[in-house]
C-alpha positions as CSV (number, residue, x, y, z in Angstrom):
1,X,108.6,122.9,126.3
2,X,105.4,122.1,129.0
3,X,106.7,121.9,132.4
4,X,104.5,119.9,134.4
5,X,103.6,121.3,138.4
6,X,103.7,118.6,140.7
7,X,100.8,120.0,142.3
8,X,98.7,119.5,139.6
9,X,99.4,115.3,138.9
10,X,98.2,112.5,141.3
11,X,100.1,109.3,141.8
12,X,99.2,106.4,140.7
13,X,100.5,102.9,141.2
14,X,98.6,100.5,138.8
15,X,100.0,101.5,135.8
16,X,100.3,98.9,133.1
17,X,104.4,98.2,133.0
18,X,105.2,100.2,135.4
19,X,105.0,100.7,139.3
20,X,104.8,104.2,138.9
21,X,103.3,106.6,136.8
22,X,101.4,110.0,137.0
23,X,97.9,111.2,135.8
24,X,97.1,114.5,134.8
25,X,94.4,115.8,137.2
26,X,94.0,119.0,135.7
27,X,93.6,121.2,132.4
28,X,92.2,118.4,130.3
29,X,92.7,117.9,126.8
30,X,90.7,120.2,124.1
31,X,88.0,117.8,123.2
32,X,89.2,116.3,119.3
33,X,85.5,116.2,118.6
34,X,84.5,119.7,118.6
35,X,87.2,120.8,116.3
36,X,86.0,119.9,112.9
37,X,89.0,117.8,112.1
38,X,90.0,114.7,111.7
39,X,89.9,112.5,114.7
40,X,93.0,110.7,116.5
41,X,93.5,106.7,115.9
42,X,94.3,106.4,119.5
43,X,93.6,108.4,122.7
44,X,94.6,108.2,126.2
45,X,92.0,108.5,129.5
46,X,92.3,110.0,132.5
47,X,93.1,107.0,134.4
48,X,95.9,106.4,131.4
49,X,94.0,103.4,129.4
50,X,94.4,103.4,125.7
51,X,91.6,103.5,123.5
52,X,91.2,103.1,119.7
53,X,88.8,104.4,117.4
54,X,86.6,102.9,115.6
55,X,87.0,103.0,112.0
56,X,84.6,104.9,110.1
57,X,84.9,105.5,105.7
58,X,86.7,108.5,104.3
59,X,83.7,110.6,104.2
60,X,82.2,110.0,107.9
61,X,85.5,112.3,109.2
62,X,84.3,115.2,111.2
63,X,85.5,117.9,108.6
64,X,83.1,116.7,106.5
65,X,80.7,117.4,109.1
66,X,77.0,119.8,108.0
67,X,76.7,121.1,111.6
68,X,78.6,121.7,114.7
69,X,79.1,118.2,116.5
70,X,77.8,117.3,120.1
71,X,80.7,116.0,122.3
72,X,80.2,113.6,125.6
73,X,82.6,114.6,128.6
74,X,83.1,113.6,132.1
75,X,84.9,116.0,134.5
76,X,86.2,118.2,131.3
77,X,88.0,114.7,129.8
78,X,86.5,113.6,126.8
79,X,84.4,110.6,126.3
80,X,82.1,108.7,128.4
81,X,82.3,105.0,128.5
82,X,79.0,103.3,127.9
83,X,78.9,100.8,131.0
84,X,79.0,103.8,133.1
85,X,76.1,105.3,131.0
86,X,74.3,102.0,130.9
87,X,74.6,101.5,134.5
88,X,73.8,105.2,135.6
89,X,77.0,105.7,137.0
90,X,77.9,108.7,135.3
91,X,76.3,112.3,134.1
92,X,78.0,113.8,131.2
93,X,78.9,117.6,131.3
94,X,76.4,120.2,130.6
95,X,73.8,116.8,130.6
96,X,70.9,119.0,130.4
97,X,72.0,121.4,127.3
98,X,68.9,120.6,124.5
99,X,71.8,119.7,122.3
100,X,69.0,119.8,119.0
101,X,67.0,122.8,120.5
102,X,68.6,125.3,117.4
103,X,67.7,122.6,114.7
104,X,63.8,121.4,114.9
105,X,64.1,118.2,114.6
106,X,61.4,116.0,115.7
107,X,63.8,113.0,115.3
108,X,66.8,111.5,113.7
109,X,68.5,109.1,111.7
110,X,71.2,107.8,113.9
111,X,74.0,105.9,112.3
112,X,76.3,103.2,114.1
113,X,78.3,101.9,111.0
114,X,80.1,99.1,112.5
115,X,83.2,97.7,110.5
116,X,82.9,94.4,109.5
117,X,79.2,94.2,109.4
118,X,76.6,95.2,105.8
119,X,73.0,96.2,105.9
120,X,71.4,92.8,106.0
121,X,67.8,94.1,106.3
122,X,65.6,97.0,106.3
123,X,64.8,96.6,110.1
124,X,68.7,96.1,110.7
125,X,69.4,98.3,113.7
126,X,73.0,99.7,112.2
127,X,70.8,102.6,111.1
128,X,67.6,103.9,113.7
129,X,65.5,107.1,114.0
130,X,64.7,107.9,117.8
131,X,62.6,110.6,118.6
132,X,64.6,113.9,119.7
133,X,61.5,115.9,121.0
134,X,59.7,114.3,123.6
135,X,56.2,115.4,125.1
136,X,56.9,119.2,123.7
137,X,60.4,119.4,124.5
138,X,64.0,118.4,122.6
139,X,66.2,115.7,124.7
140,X,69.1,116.4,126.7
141,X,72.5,115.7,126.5
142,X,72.3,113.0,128.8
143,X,69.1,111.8,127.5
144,X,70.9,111.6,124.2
145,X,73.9,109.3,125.6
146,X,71.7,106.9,127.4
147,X,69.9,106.5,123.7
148,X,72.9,105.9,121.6
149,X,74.2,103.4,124.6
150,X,70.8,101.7,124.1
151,X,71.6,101.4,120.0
152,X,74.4,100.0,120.7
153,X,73.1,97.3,123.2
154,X,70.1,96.4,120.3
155,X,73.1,96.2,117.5
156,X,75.3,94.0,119.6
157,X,72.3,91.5,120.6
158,X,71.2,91.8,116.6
159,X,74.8,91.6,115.1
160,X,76.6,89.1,116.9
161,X,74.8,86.4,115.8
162,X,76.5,87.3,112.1
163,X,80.2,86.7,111.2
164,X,82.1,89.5,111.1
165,X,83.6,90.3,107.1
166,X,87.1,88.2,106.8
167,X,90.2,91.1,107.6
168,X,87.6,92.8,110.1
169,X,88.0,89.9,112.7
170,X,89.6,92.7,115.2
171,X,86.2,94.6,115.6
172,X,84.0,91.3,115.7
173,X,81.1,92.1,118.0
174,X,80.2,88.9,119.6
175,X,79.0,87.3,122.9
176,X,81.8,85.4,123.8
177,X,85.0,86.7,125.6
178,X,87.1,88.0,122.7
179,X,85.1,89.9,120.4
180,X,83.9,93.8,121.5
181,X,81.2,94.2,124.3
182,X,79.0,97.6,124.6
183,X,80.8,98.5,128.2
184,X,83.8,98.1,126.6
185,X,82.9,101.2,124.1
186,X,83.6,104.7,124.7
187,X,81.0,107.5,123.4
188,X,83.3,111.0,122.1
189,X,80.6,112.7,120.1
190,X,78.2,112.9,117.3
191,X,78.5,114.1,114.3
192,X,75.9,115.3,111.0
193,X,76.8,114.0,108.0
194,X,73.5,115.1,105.1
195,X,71.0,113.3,106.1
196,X,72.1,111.1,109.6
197,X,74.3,111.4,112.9
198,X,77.3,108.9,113.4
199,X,78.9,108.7,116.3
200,X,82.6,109.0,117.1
201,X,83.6,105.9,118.9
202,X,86.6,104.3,120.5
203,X,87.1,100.5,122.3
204,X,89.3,100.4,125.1
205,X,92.4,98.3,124.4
């Protein structure tokens, strides 16, 4: 059993259901995205909100992954929540690691596939190449985040203007109140799948 040093939790008193609780301050999980296997349904940050990810087909699962995946942390915890990345609010760990230095690429295929949603054109923005190498030199990590963030804004303002496939209502991304919005989207990593990068995402509950 993991006995738990008071020294190391802080108290907090907003806790959903409760007047109490206590959140780990140190040794922060092992990243689930770095370790080639499949990811959780549901993880917890650091401040104790639920999150759920994003469903993705069988065969985008990270241990069907071609390369090593890139992972987005803040403080050690994994994940990075794209209104703080939007907003500039937050630099991800190791942000200035050239995460595509060891590869060559001159740019990418990046992948959202959203549930719910189809390909409804060639210029639909579910699938986008961005330029990793930029006057001579790869992108950083951070540089990286702030791109997939901006993906993410183009296929919300593109997407919600399409109903969302019947039995896929809970991942509707629309502009009213209920359906998903970007800053509500948490970043965890990226993964290789042949010939384009998916991203590992989870929506906070």
């Amino acid at each position: 059993m993991n006995h738990i040093n008071p020294s190391s939790v802080m108290f907090h008193n907003n806790g959903a259901g409760s007047n109490q609780f206590y959140v780990h301050t140190l040794n922060p999980p092992i990243h689930p995205g770095g370790m080639h296997a499949a990811m959780p349904q549901y993880h917890t940050l650091q401040d104790q909100r639920v999150i759920e990810r994003v469903p993705r087909p069988p065969q985008l699962s990270p241990p069907s992954e071609s390369v090593p995946a890139i992972t987005f942390s803040v403080n050690g915890y994994p994940g990075v929540r794209m209104k703080d990345i939007q907003k500039d609010r937050v630099t991800v760990d190791a942000p200035n690691d050239l995460v595509f230095e060891e590869y060559g690429f001159r740019s990418i295929v990046i992948n959202l596939e959203w549930p719910g949603y189809e390909s409804r054109s060639y210029n639909n923005p579910m699938h986008s190449r961005i330029d990793v190498r930029l006057d001579g030199r790869c992108i950083p990590r951070q540089h990286l985040a702030k791109e997939i963030c901006r993906l993410l804004l183009n296929l919300h303002q593109y997407i919600s203007k399409y109903p969302v496939t019947p039995g896929w209502e809970k991942w509707a991304l629309t502009a009213g109140s209920e359906g998903i919005r970007v800053p509500d989207i948490v970043l965890f990593s990226l993964h290789y799948y042949r010939n384009a990068w998916v991203p590992e995402l989870y929506v906070i509950e």
